[in-house]
DRENPA-3360 file (N, C-alpha, C; in nm, 2 decimals, always signed):
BEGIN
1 = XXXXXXXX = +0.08/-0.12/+0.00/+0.00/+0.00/+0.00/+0.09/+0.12/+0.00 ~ +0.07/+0.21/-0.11/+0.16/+0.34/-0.10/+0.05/+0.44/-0.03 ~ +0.12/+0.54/+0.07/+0.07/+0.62/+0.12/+0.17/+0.76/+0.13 ~ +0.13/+0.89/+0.15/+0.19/+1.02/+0.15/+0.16/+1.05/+0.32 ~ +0.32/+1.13/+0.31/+0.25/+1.15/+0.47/+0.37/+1.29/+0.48 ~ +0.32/+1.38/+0.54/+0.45/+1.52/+0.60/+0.54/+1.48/+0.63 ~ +0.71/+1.56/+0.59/+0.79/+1.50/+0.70/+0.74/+1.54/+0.85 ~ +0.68/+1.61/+0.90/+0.64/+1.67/+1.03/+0.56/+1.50/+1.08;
9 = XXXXXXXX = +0.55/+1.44/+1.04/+0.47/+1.31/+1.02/+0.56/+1.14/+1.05 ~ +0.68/+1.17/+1.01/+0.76/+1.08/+0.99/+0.75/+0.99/+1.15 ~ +0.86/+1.04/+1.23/+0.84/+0.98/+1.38/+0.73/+0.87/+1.41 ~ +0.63/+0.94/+1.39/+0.51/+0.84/+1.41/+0.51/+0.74/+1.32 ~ +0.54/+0.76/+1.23/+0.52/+0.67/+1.09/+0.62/+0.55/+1.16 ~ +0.73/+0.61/+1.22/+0.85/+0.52/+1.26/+0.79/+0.42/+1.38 ~ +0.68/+0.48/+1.44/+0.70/+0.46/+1.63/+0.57/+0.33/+1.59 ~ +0.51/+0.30/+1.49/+0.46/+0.22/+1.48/+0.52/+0.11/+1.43;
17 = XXXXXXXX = +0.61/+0.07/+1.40/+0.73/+0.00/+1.38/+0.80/-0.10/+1.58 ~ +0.83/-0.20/+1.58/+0.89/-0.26/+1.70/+1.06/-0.23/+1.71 ~ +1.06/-0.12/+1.82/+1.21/-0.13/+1.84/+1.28/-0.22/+1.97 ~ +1.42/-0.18/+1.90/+1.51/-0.18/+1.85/+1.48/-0.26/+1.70 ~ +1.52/-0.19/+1.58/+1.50/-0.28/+1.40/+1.63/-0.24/+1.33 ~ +1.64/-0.34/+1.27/+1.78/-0.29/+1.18/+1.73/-0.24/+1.11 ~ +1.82/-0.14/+1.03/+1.81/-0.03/+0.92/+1.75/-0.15/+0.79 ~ +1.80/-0.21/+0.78/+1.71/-0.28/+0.64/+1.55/-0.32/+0.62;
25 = XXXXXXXX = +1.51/-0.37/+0.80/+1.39/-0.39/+0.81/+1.31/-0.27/+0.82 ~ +1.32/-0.16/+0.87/+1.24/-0.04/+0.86/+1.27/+0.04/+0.77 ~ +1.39/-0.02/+0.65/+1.38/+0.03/+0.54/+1.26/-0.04/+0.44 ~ +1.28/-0.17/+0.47/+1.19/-0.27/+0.37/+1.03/-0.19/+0.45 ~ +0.98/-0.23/+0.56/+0.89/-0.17/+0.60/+0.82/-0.01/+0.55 ~ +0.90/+0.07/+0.52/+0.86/+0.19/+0.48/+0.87/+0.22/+0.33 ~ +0.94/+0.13/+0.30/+0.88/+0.16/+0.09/+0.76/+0.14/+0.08 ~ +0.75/+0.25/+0.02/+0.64/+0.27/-0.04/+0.56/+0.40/+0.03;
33 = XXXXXXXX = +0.62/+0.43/+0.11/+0.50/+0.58/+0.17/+0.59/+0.65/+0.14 ~ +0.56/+0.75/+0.06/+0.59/+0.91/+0.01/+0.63/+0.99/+0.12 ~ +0.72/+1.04/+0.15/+0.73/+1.21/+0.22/+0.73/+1.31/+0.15 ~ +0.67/+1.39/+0.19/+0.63/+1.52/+0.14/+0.72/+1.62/+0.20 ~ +0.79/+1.67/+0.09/+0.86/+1.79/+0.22/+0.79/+1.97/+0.14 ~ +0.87/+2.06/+0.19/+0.83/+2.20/+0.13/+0.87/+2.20/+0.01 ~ +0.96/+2.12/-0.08/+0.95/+2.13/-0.21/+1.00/+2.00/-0.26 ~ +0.91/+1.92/-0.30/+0.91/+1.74/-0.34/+0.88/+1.66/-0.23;
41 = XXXXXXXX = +0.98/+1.56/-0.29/+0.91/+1.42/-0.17/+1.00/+1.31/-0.22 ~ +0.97/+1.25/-0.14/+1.11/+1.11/-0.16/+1.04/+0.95/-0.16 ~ +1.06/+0.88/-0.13/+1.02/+0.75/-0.11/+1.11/+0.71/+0.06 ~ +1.04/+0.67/+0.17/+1.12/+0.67/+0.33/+1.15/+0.59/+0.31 ~ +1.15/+0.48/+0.24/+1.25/+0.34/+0.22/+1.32/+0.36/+0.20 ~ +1.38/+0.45/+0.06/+1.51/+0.45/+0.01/+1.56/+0.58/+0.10 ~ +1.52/+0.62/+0.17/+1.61/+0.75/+0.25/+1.63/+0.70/+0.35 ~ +1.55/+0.59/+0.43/+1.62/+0.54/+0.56/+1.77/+0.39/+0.53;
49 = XXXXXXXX = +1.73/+0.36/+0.38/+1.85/+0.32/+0.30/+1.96/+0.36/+0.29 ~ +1.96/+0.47/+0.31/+2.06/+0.58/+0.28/+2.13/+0.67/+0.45 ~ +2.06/+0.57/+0.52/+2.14/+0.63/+0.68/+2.24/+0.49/+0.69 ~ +2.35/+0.55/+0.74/+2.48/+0.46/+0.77/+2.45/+0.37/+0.90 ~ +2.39/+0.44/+0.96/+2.37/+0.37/+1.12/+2.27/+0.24/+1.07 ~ +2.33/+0.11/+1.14/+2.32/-0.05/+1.11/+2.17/-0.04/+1.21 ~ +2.15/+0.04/+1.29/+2.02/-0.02/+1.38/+1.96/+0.08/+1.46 ~ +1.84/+0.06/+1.47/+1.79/+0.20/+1.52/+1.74/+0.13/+1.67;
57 = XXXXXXXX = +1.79/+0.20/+1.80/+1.71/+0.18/+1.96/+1.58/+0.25/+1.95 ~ +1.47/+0.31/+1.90/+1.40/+0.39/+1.89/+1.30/+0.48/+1.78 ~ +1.20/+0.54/+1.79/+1.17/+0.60/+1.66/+1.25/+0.72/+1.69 ~ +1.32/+0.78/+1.80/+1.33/+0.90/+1.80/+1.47/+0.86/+1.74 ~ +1.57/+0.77/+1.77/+1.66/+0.73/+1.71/+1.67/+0.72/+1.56 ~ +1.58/+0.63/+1.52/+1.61/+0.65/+1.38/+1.54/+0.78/+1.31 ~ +1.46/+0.89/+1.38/+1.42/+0.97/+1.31/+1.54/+1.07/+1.30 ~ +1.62/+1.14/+1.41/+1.74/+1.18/+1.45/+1.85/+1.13/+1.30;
65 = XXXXXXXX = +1.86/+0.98/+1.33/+1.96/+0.96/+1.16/+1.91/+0.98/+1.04 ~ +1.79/+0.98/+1.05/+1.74/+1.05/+0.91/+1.76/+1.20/+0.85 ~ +1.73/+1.26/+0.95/+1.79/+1.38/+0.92/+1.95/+1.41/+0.87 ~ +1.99/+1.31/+0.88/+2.15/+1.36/+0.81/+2.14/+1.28/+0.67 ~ +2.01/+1.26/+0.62/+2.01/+1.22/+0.46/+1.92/+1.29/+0.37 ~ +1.82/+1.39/+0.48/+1.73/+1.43/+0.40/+1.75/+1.53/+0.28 ~ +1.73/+1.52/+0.16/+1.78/+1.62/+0.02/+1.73/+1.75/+0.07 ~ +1.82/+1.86/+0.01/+1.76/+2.00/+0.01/+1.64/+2.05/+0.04;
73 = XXXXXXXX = +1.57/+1.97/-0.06/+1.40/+1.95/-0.08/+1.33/+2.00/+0.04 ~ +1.43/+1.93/+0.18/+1.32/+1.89/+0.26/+1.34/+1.99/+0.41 ~ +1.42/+2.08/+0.35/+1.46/+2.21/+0.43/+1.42/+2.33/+0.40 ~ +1.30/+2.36/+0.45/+1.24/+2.48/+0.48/+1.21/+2.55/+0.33 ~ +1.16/+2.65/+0.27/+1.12/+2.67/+0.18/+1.22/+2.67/+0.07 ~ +1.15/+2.66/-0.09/+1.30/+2.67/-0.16/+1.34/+2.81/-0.22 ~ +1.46/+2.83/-0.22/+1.52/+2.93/-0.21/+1.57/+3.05/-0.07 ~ +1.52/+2.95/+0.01/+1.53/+3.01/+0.14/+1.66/+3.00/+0.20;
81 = XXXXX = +1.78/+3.15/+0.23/+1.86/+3.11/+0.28/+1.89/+3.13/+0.44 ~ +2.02/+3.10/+0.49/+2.01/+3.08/+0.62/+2.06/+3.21/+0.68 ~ +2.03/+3.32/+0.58/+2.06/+3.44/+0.67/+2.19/+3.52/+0.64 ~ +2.29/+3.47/+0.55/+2.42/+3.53/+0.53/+2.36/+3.59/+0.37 ~ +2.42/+3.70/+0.37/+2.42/+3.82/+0.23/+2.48/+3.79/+0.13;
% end
């Protein structure tokens, strides 16, 4: 079943998942639901594919490694910078 969900959304998406999971099973588990961010969207399988960390203790845990894969996309508006001229 493919489903769309916010990244503001993800955690939960995760916390319904049984922890402690290796990165492959809550990778295999999450293909197929879309995230949506402020500009596109990704597939959560292949982005939790894409975290180096072998096992997640937690949803907050693996939500925390995700953020160090998320594309541009998925950072605040586009063209938005962080403040320098």
């Amino acid at each position: 079943m493919t489903s769309e969900i916010n990244l503001s959304h993800v955690q939960e998406e995760f916390a319904d998942r049984s922890f402690p999971i290796a990165r492959e099973s809550l990778s295999e588990s999450c293909a197929g639901t879309t995230v949506l961010f402020a500009d596109g969207d990704a597939d959560l399988g292949a982005l939790v594919a894409d975290i180096d960390q072998e096992r997640f203790e937690s949803a907050e845990d693996a939500f925390a490694a995700l953020q160090n894969v998320l594309p541009v996309e998925a950072l605040g508006e586009p063209g938005q910078s962080d403040g320098d001229a």
